[in-house]
Each structure stands twice: as C-alpha cells, then as structure tokens.
C-alpha positions as CSV (number, residue, x, y, z in Angstrom):
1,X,0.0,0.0,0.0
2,X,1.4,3.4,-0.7
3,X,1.2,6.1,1.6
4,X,-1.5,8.1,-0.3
5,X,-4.1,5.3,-0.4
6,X,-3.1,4.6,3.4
7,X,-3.8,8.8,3.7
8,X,-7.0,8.6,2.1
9,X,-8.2,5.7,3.9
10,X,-7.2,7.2,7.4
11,X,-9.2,10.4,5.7
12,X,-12.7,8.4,4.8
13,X,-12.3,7.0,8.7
14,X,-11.5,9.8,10.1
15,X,-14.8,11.3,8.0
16,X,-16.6,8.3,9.3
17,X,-16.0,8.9,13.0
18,X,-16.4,12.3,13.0
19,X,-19.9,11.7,11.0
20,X,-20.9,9.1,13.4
21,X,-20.1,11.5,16.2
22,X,-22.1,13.8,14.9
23,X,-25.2,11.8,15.1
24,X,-24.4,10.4,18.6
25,X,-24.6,13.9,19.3
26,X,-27.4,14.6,17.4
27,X,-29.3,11.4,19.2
28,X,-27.7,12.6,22.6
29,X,-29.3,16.7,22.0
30,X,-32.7,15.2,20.5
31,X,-32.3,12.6,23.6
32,X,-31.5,15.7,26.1
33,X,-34.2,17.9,24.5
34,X,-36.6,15.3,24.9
35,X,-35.9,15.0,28.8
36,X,-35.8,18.8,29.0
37,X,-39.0,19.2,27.3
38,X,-40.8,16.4,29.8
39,X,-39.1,17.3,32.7
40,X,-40.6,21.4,31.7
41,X,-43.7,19.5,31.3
42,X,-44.1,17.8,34.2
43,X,-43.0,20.9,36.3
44,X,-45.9,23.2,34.0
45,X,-48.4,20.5,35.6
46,X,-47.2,20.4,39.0
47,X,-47.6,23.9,39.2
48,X,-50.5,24.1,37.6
49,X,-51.7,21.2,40.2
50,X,-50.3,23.6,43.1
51,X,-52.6,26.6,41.6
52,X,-55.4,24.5,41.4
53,X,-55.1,23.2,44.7
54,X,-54.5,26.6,46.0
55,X,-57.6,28.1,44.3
56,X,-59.8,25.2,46.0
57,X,-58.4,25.8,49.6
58,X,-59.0,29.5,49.4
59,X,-62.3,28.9,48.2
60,X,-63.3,26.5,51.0
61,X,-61.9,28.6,53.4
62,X,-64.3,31.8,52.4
63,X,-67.3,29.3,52.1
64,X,-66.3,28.1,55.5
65,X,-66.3,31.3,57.3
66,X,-69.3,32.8,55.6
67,X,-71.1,29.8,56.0
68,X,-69.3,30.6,60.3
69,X,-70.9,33.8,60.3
70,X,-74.3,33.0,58.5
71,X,-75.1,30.9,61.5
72,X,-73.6,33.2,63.9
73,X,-76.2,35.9,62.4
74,X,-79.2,33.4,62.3
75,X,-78.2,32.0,66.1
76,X,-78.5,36.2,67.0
77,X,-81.4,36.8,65.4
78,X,-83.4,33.6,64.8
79,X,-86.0,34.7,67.8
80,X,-86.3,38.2,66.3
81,X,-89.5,37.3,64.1
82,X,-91.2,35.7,67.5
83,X,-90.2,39.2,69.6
84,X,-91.6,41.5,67.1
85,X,-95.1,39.6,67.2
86,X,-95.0,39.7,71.0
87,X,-94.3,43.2,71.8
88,X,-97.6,44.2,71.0
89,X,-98.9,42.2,73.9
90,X,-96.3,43.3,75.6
91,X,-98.2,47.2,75.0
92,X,-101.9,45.5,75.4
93,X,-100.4,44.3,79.1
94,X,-98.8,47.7,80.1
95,X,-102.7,49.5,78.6
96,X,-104.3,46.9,81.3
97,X,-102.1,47.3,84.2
98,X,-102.9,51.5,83.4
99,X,-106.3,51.0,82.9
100,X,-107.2,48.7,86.2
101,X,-105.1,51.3,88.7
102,X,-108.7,53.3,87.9
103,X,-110.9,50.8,87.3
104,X,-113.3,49.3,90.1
105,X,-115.3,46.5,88.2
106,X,-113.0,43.4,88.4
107,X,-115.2,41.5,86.0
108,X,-113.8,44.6,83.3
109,X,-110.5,43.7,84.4
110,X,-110.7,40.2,83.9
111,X,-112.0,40.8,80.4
112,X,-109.2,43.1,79.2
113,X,-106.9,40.3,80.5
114,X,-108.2,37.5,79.2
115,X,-108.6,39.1,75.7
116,X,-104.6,40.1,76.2
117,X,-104.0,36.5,77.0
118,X,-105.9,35.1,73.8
119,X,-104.2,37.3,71.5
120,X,-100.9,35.7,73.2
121,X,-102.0,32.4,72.9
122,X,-103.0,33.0,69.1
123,X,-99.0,34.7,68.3
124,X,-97.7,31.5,69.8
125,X,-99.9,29.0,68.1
126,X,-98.9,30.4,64.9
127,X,-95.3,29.8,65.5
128,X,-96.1,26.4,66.1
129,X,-96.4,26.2,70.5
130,X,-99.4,23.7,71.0
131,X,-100.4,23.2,74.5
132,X,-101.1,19.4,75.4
133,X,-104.8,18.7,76.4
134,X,-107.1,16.5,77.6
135,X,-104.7,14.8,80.0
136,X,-106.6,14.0,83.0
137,X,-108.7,10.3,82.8
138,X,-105.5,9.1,80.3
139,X,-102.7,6.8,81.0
140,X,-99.3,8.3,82.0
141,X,-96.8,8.6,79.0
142,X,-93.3,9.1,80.0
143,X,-92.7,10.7,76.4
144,X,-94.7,13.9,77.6
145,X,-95.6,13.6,80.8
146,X,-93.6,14.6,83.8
147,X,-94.9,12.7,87.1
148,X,-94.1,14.8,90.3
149,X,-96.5,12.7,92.9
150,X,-98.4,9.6,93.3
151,X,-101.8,9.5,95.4
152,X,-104.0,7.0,96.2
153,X,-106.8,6.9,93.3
154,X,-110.2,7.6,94.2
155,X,-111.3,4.4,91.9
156,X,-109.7,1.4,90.2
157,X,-110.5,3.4,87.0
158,X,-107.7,5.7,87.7
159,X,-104.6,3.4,89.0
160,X,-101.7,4.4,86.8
161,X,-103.4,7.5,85.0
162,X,-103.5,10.9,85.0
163,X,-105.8,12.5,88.3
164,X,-104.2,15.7,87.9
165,X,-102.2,18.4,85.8
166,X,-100.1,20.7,87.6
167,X,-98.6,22.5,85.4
168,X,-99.5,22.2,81.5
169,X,-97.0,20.3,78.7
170,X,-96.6,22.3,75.3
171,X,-94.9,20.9,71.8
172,X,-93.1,22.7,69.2
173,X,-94.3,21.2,65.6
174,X,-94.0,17.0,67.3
175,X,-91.2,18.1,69.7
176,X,-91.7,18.3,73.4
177,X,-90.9,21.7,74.6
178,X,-92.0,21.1,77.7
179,X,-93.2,18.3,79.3
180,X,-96.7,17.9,81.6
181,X,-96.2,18.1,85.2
182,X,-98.5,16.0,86.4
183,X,-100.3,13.6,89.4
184,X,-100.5,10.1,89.1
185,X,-103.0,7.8,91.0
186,X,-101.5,4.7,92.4
C-alpha cells in the first residue's frame, strides 16, 4: 500500500467517526431535548396542580367562614321574628295594668286580660307552641308527661293515670318543649 491510499483511507475513517459522532450527538441533544422538554412539562403540571389546589383551599376557606358567620347571624337573630309579634302584647299588658289602677269592676278587668292572654296564645300557636290537652282520665306517657307525685286513686278506674295536671305540657311542631307536670293515682 502506498502512503496516499493509506492517507485517504485514514481520511474516509476519520470522515466516518467524525460523522458518526455527529449523530451520537445529534441522538444525545434530541435525547436531552426530549428530557428537558418532559421534565418542563411535568413541572408546568405540578404547578398548575399547586394553583389548582391553592384556588380550592381559598375557596373552602371563604365558604367556610361565611357559612361561620351565617349561623352566627341566624343563632343572634333567629327569635327576632317571634319578639316582634310579642311586643304588642307586651303594649296591650302595660294599657291593662294602666287602665285597672282606675278601674273598680273586676269583671272589666278580667276581660281586658283574658282578651290580652288570647291574642298571646294565638301569636304562639302560629309559630307552632301547641299546649297538650285532655290529660286528666288518660294513662301516664313518660314521652310527655312529667310525674311529680303519686296519690291514692279515688277508683280502680284511675290506677296508673292521670288525676291531675299541675302544670300544662306544650310541643313545638312534634317536639316536646316542655313536658306535663303531672299527678298520678296509684
């Protein structure tokens, strides 16, 4: 071999390598580019996870503390509606007390009372109080009744029922507000 074909074979490998260099580091970039480019992608979406999440947080936290103070407000004035029907009776009671420092009948007395008390009763039926009735003769019921005192009953009839109420039971809608205080026969 002479020298010049051994030069212009060292030349086409030397042409080779550096060719095939190139492409490793054209595969190695692309390679690097691609791992970039995911890596910048998965970064876009954790951030754009973070946002979200910090979007939702703040939300729920204003819905939590306006929802806080709605019931705050409600708790304050949930018995406003019932006051504001009441304080007229409230000024039909203070017109009576007036009116009976000059007044001699009793009876008239006793009517301006009693039609005060009825218009009471009527404001709290409407909101729903109910007064239990018709107790006395029945059997006791735990549920609603309240018994303070046993007595002997005046007839087998009454053994274990009511004899007397001694102070009345109300309900709000089917809910005991109160219960019945009353007398049992034994």
């Amino acid at each position: 071999m002479s020298k010049e074909n051994i030069t212009s074979e060292a030349e086409e490998l030397n042409k080779e390598e550096v060719t095939a260099k190139e492409e490793n580091t054209d595969n190695t970039t692309e390679e690097v580019v691609n791992e970039v480019s995911e890596e910048e992608k998965l970064k876009a979406e954790v951030q754009e996870l973070k946002d979200k999440y910090l979007r939702l947080y703040s939300e729920f936290e204003n819905y939590r503390r306006r929802t806080s103070k709605e019931r705050l407000d409600l708790i304050k004035t949930a018995s406003q509606d019932l006051m504001t029907e009441i304080i007229p009776v409230v000024d039909d009671f203070e017109r009576a007390f007036k009116a009976s420092e000059n007044e001699e009948d009793a009876t008239k007395v006793r009517d301006g009372n009693q039609l005060v008390f009825q218009k009471f009763q009527r404001i709290l039926e409407n909101k729903g109080l109910k007064p239990m009735e018709g107790l006395v003769g029945e059997s006791f019921d735990a549920e609603t009744q309240e018994a303070i005192t046993q007595i002997p009953a005046p007839n087998e009839e009454l053994k274990g029922k009511v004899i007397d109420v001694v102070e009345k039971g109300y309900t709000l809608g089917d809910k005991v507000v109160r219960y019945a205080k009353v007398v049992i026969g034994a």
